[in-house]
NUVEX-305889 format. One record per residue (C-alpha): residue number from 0; x, y, z. Coordinates in steps of 0.2 Angstrom, whole numbers. Example, Ala and Ser with C-alpha at 12.3 -4.5 7.8 and 13.67 -1.06 7.14 Angstrom:
2
@num:0; u:62; v:-22; w:39
@num:1; u:68; v:-5; w:36
***
This chain:
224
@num:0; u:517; v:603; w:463
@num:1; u:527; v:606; w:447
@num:2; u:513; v:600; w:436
@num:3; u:496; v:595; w:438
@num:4; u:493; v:587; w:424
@num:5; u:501; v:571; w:424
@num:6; u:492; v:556; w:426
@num:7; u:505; v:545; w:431
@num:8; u:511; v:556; w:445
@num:9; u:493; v:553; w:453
@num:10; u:494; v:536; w:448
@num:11; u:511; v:535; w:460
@num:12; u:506; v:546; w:472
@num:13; u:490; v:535; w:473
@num:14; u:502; v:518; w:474
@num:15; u:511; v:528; w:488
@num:16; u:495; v:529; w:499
@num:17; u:487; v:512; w:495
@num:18; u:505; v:502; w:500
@num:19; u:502; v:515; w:515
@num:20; u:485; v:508; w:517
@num:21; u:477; v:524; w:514
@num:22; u:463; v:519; w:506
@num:23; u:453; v:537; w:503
@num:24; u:468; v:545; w:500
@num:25; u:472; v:532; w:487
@num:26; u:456; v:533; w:479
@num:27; u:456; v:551; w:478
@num:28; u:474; v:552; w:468
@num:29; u:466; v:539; w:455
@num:30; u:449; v:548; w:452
@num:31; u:462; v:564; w:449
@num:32; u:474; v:552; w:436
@num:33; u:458; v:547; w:427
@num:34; u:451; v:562; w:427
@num:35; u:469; v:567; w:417
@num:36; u:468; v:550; w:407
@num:37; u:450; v:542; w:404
@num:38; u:458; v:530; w:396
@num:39; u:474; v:524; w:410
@num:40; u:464; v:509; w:414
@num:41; u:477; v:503; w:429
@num:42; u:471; v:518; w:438
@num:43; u:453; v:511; w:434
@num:44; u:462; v:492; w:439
@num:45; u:467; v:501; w:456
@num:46; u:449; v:509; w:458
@num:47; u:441; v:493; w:456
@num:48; u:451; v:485; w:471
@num:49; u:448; v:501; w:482
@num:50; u:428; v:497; w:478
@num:51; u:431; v:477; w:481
@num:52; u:439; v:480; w:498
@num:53; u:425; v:491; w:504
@num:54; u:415; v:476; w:502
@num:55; u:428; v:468; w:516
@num:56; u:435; v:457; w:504
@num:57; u:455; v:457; w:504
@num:58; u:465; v:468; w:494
@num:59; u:479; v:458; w:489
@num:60; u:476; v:446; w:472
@num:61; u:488; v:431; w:474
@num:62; u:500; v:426; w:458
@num:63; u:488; v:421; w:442
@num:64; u:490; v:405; w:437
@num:65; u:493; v:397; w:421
@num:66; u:475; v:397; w:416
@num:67; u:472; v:415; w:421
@num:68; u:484; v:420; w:414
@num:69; u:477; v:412; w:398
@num:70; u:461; v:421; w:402
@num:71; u:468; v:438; w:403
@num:72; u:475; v:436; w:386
@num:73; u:460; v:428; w:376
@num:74; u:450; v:444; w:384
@num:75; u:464; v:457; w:380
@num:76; u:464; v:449; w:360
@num:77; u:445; v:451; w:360
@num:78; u:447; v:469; w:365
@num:79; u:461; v:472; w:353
@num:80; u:452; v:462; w:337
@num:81; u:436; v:470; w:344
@num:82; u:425; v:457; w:344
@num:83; u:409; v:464; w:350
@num:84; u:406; v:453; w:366
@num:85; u:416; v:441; w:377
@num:86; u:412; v:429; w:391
@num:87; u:421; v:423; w:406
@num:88; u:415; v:408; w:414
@num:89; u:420; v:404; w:430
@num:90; u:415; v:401; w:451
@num:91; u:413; v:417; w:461
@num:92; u:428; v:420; w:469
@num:93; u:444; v:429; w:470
@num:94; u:449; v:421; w:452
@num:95; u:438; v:428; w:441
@num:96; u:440; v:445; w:450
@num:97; u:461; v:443; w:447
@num:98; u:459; v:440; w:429
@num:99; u:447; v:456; w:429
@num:100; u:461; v:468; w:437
@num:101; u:472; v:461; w:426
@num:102; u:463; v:461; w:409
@num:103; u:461; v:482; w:414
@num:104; u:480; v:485; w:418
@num:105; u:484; v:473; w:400
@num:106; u:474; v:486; w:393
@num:107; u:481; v:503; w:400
@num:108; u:490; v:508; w:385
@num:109; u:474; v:504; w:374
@num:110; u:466; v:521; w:373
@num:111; u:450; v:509; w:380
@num:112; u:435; v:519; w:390
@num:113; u:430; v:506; w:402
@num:114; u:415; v:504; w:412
@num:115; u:419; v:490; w:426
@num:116; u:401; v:485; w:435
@num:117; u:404; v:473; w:448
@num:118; u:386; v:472; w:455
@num:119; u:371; v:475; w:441
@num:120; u:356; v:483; w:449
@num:121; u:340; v:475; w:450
@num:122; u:332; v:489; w:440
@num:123; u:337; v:492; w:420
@num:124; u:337; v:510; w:423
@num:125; u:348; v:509; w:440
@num:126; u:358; v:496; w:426
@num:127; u:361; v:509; w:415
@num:128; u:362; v:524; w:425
@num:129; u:377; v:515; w:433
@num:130; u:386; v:510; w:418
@num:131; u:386; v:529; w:410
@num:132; u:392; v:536; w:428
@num:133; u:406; v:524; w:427
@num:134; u:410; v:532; w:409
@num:135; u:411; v:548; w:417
@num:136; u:393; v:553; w:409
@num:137; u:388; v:569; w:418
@num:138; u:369; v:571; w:413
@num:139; u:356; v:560; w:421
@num:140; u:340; v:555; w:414
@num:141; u:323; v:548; w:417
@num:142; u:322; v:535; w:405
@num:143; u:328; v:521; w:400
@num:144; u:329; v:526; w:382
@num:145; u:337; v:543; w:386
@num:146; u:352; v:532; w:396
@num:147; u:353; v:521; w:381
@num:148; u:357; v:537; w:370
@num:149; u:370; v:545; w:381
@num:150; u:377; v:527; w:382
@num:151; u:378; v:526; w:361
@num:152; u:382; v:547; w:362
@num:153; u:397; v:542; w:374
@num:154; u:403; v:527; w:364
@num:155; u:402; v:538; w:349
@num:156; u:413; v:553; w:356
@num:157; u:426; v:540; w:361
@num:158; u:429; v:533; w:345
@num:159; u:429; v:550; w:335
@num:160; u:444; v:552; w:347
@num:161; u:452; v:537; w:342
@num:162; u:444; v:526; w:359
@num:163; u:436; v:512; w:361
@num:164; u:423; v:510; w:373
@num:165; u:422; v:494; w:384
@num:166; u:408; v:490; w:396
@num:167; u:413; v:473; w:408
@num:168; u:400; v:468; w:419
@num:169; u:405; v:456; w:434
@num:170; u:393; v:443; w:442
@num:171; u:382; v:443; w:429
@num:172; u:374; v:428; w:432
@num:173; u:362; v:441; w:442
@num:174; u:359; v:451; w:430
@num:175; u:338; v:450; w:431
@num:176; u:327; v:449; w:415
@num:177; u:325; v:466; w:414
@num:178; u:342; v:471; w:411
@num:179; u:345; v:454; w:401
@num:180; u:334; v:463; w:388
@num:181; u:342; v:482; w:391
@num:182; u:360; v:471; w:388
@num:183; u:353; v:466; w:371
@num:184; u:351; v:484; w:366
@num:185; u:367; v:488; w:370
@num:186; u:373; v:474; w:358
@num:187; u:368; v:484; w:346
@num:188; u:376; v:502; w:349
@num:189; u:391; v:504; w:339
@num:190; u:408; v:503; w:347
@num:191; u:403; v:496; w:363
@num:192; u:412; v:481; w:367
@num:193; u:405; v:470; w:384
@num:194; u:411; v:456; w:392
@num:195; u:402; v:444; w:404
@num:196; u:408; v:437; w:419
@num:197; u:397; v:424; w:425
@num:198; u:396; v:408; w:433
@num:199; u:389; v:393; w:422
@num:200; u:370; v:399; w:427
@num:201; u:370; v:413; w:412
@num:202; u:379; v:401; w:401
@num:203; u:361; v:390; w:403
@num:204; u:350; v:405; w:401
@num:205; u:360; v:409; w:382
@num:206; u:356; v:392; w:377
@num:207; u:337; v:395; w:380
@num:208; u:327; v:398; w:365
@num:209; u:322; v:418; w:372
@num:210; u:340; v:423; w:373
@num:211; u:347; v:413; w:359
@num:212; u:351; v:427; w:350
@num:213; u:358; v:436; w:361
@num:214; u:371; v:422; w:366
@num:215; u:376; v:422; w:349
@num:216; u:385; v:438; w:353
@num:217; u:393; v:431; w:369
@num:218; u:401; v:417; w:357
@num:219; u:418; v:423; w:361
@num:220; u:421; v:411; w:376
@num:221; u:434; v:406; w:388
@num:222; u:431; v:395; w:405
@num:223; u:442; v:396; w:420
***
């Protein structure tokens, strides 16, 4: 009541009401401390769980284990150094999801815009549409190319103000050939970072002669 403003009093209030198990009034009080912070990624972390327990998966992320542990900070240095693209390997499941979440709170204080697609849409321009509303992109467009733009327009803003901008796609083993070919336009828009989280199935596909160099980006690599 005193003051709107601050993002981690949403951020608390929005704790308060997820321990409460109110979900939508959790969720409410994170889109308000983002809104504040683009860049207070446990908010984002929190969203990200909200989103996962929709799906009637649990909330609650056991304990990381040594080796994701070891994940989180392999991805966290690829951020930091800014290497232009990452992959996670591993089963789908509860793991990889962990190391996600907690990748995005080791990141908080990073002054990092992150996109966090859990599900990539069949269609490249559902793809991208989704990845520049979770950037906070307001505009929509028609095109594929037009998306593209505000994508490399957004990236561009963010780093004038001292951001970096970080794109994570989950289960990207289902990502179609369509979108395979819109990700490898994206390699090439300045600060963007992305990393993959994929069973060994996209791992195969890189190593195939028509997306040879495109896995060349993704050389940064860590399996769970």
């Amino acid at each position: 009541d005193l003051n709107n403003e601050l993002e981690d009093a949403w951020y608390f209030l929005g704790m308060i009401f997820l321990d409460g198990g109110s979900l939508e009034e959790a969720e409410k009080a994170f889109y308000f401390a983002l809104a504040k912070n683009p860049w207070m990624l446990k908010a984002l972390a929190e969203l990200k769980r909200i989103e996962i327990e929709k799906t009637g998966k649990t909330l609650k992320y056991p304990a990381l284990n040594q080796k994701q542990k070891e994940a989180v900070t392999f991805l966290a240095r690829c951020v930091v150094e800014q290497k232009p693209g990452a992959l996670l390997e591993g089963e789908k499941g509860p793991g990889r999801t962990a190391v996600m979440i907690e990748l995005l709170r080791a990141l908080t204080d990073k002054r990092i815009l992150a996109a966090v697609v859990l599900s990539p849409a069949q269609k490249e321009l559902n793809f991208i549409k989704d990845i520049n509303a979770e950037l906070g992109t307001p505009r929509r467009f028609t095109t594929v190319r037009e998306e593209l733009l505000s994508l490399e327009l957004k990236a561009s803003q963010n780093h004038i103000h001292g951001g970096q901008t970080l794109l994570i796609i989950d289960n990207a083993e289902q990502l179609t050939d369509a979108c395979i070919k819109l990700l490898a336009a994206a390699t090439h828009i300045k600060h963007l970072q992305i990393i993959l989280i994929a069973d060994a199935a996209l791992k195969q596909r890189f190593a195939g002669p028509a997306l040879k160099e495109l896995g060349q980006m993704f050389m940064e690599r860590f399996s769970l």
